[in-house]
C-alpha positions in Angstrom: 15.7 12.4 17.3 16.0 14.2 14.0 15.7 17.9 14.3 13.4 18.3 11.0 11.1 15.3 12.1 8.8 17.8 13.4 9.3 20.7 11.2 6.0 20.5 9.7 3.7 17.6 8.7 5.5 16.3 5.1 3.4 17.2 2.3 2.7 14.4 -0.2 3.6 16.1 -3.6 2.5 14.1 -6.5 4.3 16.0 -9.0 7.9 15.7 -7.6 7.1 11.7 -7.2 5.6 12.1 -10.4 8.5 13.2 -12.2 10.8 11.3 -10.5 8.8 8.1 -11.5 9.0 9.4 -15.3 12.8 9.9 -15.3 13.2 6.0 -13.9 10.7 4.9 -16.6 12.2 7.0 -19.5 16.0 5.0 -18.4 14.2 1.8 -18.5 12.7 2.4 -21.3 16.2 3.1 -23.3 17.6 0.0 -21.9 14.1 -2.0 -22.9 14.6 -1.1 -26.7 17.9 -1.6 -26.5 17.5 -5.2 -25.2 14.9 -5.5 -27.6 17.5 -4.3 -30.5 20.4 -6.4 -29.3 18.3 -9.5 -29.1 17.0 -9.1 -32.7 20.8 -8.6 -34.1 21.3 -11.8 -33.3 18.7 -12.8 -35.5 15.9 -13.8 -32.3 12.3 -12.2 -32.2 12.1 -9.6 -29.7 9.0 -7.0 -28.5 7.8 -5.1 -25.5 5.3 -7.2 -24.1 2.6 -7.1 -21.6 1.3 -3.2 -19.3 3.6 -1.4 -20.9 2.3 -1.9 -23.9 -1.3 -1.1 -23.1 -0.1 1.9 -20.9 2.0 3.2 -23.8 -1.0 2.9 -26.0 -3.0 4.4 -22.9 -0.4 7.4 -23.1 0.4 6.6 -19.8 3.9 6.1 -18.1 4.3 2.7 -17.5 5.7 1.2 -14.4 7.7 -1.1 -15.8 9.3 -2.5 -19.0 9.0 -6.2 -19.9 10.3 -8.2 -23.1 9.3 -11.0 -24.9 11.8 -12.7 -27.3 11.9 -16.6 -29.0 15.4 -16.2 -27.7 15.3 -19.2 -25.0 17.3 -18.5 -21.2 20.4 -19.4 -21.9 20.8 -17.4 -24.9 19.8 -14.2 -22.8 22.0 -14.9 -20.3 24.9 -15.7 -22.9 23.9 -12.5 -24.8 24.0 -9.8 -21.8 26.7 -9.1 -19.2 25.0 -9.0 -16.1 21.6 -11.0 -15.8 19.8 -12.8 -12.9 18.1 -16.1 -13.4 15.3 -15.5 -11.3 12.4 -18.1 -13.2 14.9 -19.8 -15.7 12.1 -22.4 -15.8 9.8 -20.2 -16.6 11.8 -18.5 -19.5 12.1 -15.5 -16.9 15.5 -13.4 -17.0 16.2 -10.5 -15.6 18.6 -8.1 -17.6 20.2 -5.4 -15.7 21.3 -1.6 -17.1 24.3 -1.5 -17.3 24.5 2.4 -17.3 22.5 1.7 -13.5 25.0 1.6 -10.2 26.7 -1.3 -10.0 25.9 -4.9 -8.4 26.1 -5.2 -4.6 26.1 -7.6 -1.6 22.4 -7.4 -1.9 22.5 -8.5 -5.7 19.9 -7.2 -8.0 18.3 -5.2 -5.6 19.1 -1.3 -6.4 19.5 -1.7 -10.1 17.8 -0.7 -13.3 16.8 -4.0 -14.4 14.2 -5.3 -17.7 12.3 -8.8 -17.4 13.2 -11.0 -19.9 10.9 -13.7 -21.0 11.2 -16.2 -23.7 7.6 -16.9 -25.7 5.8 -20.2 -24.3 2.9 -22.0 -23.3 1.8 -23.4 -20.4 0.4 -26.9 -19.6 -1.4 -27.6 -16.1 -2.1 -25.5 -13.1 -2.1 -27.8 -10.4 -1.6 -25.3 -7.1 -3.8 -23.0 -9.2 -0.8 -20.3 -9.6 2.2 -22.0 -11.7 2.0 -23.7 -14.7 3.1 -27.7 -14.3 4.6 -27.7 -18.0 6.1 -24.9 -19.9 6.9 -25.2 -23.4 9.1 -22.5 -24.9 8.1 -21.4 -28.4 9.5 -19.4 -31.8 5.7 -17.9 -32.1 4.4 -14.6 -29.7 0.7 -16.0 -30.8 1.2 -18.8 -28.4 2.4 -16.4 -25.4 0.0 -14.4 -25.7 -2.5 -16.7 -25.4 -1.6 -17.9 -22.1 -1.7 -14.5 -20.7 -4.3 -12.8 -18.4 -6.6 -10.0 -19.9 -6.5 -8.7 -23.6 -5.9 -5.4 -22.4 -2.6 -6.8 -21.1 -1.8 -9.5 -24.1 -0.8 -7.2 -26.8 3.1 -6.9 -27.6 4.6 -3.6 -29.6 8.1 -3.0 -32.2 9.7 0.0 -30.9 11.6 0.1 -33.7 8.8 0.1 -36.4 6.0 0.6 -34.1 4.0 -2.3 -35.3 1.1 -3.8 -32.5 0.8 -7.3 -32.1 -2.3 -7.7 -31.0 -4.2 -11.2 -31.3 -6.8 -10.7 -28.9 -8.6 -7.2 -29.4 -6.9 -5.5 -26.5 -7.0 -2.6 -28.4 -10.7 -3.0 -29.1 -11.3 -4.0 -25.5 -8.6 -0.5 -24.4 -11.2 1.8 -26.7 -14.5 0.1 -25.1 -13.2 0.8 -21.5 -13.4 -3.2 -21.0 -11.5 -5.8 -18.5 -11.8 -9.2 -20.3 -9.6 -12.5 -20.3 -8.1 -14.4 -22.8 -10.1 -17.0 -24.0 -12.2 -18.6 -21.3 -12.4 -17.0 -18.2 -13.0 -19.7 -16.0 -10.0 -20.9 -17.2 -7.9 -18.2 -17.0 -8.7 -17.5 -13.2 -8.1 -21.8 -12.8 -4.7 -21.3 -14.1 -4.2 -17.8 -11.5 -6.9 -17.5 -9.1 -5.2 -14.4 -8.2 -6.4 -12.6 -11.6 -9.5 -12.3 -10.1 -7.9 -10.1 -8.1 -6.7 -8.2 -10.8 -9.3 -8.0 -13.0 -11.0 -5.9 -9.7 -7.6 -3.6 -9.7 -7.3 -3.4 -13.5 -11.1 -1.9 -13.4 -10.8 0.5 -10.2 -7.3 1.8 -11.7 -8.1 2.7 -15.1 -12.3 3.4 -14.6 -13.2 0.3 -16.8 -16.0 -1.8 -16.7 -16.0 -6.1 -16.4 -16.8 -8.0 -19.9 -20.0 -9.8 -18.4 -18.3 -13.5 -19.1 -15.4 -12.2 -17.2 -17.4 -11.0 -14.3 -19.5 -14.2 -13.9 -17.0 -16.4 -13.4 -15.3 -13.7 -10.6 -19.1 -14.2 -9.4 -18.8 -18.2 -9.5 -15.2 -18.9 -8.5 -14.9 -15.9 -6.3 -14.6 -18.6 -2.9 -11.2 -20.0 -4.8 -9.7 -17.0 -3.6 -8.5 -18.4 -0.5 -5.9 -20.8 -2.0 -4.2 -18.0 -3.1 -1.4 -17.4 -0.8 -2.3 -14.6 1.5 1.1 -12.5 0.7 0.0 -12.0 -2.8 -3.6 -11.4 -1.7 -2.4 -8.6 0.7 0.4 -7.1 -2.2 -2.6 -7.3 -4.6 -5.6 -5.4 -1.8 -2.3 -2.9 -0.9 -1.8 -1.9 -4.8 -5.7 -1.8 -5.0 -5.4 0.6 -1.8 -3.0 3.0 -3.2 -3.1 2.9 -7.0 -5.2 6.0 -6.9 -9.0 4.7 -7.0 -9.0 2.7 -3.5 -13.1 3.3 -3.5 -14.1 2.1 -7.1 -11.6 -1.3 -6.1 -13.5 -2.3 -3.0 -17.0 -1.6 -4.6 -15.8 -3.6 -7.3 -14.4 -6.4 -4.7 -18.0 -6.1 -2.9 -19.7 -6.5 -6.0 -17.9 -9.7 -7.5 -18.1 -11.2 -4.1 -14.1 -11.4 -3.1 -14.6 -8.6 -0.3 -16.1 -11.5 1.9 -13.7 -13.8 1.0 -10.7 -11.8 1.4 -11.9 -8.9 4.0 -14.9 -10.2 5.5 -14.0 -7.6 8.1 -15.0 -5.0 5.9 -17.9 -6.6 4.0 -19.3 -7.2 7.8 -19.3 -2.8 8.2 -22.0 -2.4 5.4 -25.3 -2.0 6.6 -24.1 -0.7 10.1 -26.1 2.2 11.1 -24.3 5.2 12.3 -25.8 8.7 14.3 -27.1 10.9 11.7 -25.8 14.0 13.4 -22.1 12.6 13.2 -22.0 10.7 10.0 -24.6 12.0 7.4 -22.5 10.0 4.6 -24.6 6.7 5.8 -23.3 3.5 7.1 -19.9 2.2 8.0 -19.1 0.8 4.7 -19.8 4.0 3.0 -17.8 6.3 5.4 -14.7 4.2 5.1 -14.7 4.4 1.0 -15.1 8.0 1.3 -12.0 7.6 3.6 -10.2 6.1 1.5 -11.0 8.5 -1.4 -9.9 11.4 0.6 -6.5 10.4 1.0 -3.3 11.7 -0.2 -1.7 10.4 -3.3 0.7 8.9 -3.4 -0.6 6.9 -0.5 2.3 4.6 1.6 0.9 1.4 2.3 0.2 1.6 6.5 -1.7 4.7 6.1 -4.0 3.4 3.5 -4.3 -0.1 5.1 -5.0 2.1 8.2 -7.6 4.5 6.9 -9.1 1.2 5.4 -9.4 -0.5 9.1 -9.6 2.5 11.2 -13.4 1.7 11.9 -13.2 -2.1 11.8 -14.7 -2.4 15.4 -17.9 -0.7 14.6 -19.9 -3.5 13.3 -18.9 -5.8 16.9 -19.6 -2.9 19.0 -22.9 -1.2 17.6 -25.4 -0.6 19.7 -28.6 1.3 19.6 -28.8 3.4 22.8 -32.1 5.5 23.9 -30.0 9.0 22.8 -28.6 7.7 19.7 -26.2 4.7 18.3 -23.2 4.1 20.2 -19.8 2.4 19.3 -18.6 2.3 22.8 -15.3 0.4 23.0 -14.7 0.3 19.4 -11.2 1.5 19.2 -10.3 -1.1 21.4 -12.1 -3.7 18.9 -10.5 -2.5 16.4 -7.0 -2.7 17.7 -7.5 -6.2 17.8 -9.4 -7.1 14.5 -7.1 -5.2 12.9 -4.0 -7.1 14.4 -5.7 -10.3 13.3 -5.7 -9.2 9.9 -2.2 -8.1 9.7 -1.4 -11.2 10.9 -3.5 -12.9 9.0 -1.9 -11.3 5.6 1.6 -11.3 6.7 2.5 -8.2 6.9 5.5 -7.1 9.0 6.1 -6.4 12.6 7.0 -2.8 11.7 3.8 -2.5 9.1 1.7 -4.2 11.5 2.6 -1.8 14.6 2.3 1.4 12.3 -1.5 0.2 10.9 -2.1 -0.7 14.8 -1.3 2.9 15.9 -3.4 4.3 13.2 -6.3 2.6 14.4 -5.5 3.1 17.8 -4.8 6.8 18.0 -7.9 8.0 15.0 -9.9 8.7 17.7 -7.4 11.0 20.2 -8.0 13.4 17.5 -11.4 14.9 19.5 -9.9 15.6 22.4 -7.0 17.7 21.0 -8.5 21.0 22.2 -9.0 19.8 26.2 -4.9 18.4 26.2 -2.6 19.6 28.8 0.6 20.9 26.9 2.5 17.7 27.7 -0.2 15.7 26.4 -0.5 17.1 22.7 3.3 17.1 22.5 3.4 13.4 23.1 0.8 13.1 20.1 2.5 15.1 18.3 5.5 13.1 18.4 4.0 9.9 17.5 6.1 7.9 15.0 4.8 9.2 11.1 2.7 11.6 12.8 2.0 13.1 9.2 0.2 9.6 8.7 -2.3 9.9 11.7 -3.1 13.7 10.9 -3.7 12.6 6.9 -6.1 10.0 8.3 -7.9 12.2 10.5 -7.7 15.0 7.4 -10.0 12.1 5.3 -11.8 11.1 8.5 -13.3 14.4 8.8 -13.9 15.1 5.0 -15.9 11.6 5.2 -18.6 12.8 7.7 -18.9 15.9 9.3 -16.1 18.3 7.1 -14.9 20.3 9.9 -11.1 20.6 9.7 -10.4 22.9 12.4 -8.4 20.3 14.6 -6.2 19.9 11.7 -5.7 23.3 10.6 -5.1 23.7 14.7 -2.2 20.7 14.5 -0.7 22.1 11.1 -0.5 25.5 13.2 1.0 23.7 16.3 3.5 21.6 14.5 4.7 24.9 12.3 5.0 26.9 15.9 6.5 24.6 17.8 10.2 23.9 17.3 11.3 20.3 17.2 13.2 20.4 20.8 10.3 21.4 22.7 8.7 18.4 21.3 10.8 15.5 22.0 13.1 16.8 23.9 16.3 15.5 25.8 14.9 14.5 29.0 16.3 16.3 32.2 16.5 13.7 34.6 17.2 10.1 34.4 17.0 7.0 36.8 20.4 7.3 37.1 20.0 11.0 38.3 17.2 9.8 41.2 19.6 6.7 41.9 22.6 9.2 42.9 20.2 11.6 44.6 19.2 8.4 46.9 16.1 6.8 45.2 15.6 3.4 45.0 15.3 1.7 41.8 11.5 0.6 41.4 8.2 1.3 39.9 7.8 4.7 41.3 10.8 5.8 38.8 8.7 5.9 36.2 6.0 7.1 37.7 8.7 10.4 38.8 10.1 10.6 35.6 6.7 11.1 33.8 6.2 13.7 36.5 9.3 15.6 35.6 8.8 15.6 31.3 4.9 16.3 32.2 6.9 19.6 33.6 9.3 20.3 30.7 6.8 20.0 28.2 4.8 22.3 29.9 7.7 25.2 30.4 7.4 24.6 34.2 11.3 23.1 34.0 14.4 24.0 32.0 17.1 22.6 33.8 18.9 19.5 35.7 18.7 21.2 38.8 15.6 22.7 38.4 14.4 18.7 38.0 16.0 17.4 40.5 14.6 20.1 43.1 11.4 19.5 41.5 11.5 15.9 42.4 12.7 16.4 46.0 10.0 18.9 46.6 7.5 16.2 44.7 8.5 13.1 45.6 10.1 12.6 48.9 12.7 9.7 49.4 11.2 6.7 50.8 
């Protein structure tokens, strides 16, 4: 194990991902306009297209650079060295920096690389996601007009610095307004998933639904569920740790998707909790606060954690003469929650880390009563940082006392990384050669004998080995 695993609990800075993020952006940038330039010299239509557009006129950093050009996919490809055809029938290419580190095995993955899309329009949405026909075209007015929400259909010159903008994003960026193209209910036909991101595109920049736009979320929320569930879950994650995690699942609660997507979650509101332990109100209402205490940035598991951490309240309530009780609920939870990983695909290593959140939230009350071993175990827990940042929101979401934390931070600055993990002192191949025989009881033995070290009781091979004898007699 890594001796600076356990140094001290990392510290999410904002700033140094921050500025990390801008430097990234500002390259792809450079290589966006130059695209953008190159494309135009030979004599095509070229623009920035799409969010980073809107987050440029925001003054925002964007995430991402996209073009949009008349030039069709071949002449991309025939244009720039180094491309990747990921949606050539789409008029998708991906252009790669060639100032970024070279190509690999693992192909695009690892560099700097712009999207690339030729103007079209589409015809048919059978599986309610991709277009059955796509028609390229010479004029931007007909891409934009297939695209989502004004806010996101506007295209820019960064050469002359000329807006493009058919569709009164602008209009719709000034009024603080999420609104689609055209006719929303068939916008979200087309991409059921933009209901989605209507939801996200409010929470993350504070802005209200255009009331046309919001009915039909209202009316066609239930088509949600033909969505696959891997772009549901990428969509909920982005929504989780965007920055504004609480305004997104009021929003989701409001327009009706919670219950399609989560109805997990949408089940917690209205559940009573005891007063003298959660003043904040109901279930629902502590977990947003949760989530609104959290760190940012915000990795994935911990957020998806702190979002399900109380999910087996609502099957476990129960009003008891002395107050309400939750008895069992972690336990619940550990398996509701392992139903909806499963149920949104996530990964075996994404799954077990959301799992252990869950699982251990609640260990967190008992810290001052541990034996030494005991704490030093939790301490060691894989991404312990993660399970004391949920139980840092936990406690700023109901009662506000932070003492247990401060306590770990102290523990985890005082005590070096050896004396919490460390090598073990005996081994079943030590209690073999001393005469053991190989069987349950080892383990059993060994527990005994780290129980000791962790403690200070044992510092030494010998001193284990005599500890067993003395402990555990041969058979």
């Amino acid at each position: 194990m890594s001796s600076g695993k356990f140094r001290n609990v990392r510290q999410y800075d904002g700033e140094q991902v921050a500025r990390t993020c801008a430097r990234i952006c500002a390259m792809s940038k450079d290589h966006a306009i130059t695209i953008v330039q190159t494309l135009r010299q030979k004599g095509f239509s070229a623009y920035l297209a799409g969010g980073c557009v809107r987050d440029m006129l925001l003054d925002r950093e964007p995430r991402d650079y996209d073009v949009a050009t008349s030039a069709l996919p071949d002449d991309v490809m025939n244009i720039f060295p180094e491309t990747y055809a990921v949606g050539v029938q789409f008029g998708v290419v991906l252009v790669a920096d060639p100032s970024s580190p070279s190509a690999t095995d693992a192909g695009k993955r690892g560099r700097r690389t712009v999207e690339v899309a030729t103007f079209r329009s589409d015809h048919g949405y059978t599986d309610g996601r991709r277009p059955d026909e796509v028609r390229f075209s010479r004029d931007p007015r007909e891409d934009v007009a297939r695209r989502d929400f004004t806010i996101n259909g506007m295209m820019l010159d960064p050469i002359g610095g000329e807006v493009l903008d058919y569709v009164g994003g602008r209009d719709d960026l000034k009024a603080g307004v999420v609104r689609t193209i055209g006719d929303p209910a068939l916008r979200f036909a087309e991409d059921k998933l933009r209901m989605l991101r209507a939801v996200r595109f409010a929470a993350g920049f504070e802005y209200g639904i255009e009331p046309r736009t919001l009915s039909a979320i209202h009316r066609f929320a239930n088509d949600i569920q033909v969505v696959s569930r891997e772009r549901v879950r990428d969509e909920l994650t982005r929504m989780l740790t965007d920055g504004h995690p609480r305004t997104a699942f009021q929003w989701l609660d409001q327009t009706g998707l919670l219950k399609e997507v989560l109805p997990e979650i949408a089940a917690m509101k209205g559940v009573e909790q005891p007063a003298e332990f959660h003043p904040e109100g109901d279930v629902f209402v502590h977990t947003l606060m949760v989530l609104e205490n959290l760190p940012q940035p915000c990795p994935p598991e911990l957020a998806w954690g702190a979002l399900l951490h109380d999910v087996g309240k609502p099957a476990t309530f129960r009003r008891a003469p002395e107050r309400i009780r939750f008895d069992g609920h972690v336990e619940v939870g550990v398996t509701i929650a392992r139903e909806i990983c499963r149920r949104l695909r996530f990964s075996t290593g994404e799954t077990e880390q959301v799992i252990a959140l869950v699982e251990n939230h609640m260990r967190f009350g008992h810290v001052t009563r541990m034996k030494e071993s005991t704490l030093k175990r939790f301490l060691r827990l894989p991404k312990f940082d993660e399970h004391l940042a949920l139980h840092r929101a936990d406690s700023l979401a109901s009662h506000r006392n932070l003492s247990t934390y401060d306590l770990l931070q102290e523990k985890l600055r005082e005590i070096p990384p050896q004396q919490i993990a460390p090598a073990p002192l005996a081994t079943g191949d030590d209690l073999i050669r001393a005469g053991y025989k190989p069987g349950p009881r080892f383990r059993e033995i060994l527990e005994a004998v780290e129980d000791a070290q962790l403690e200070g009781r044992l510092s030494s091979r010998g001193a284990a080995l005599e500890f067993v004898r003395a402990n555990f007699p041969p058979e």
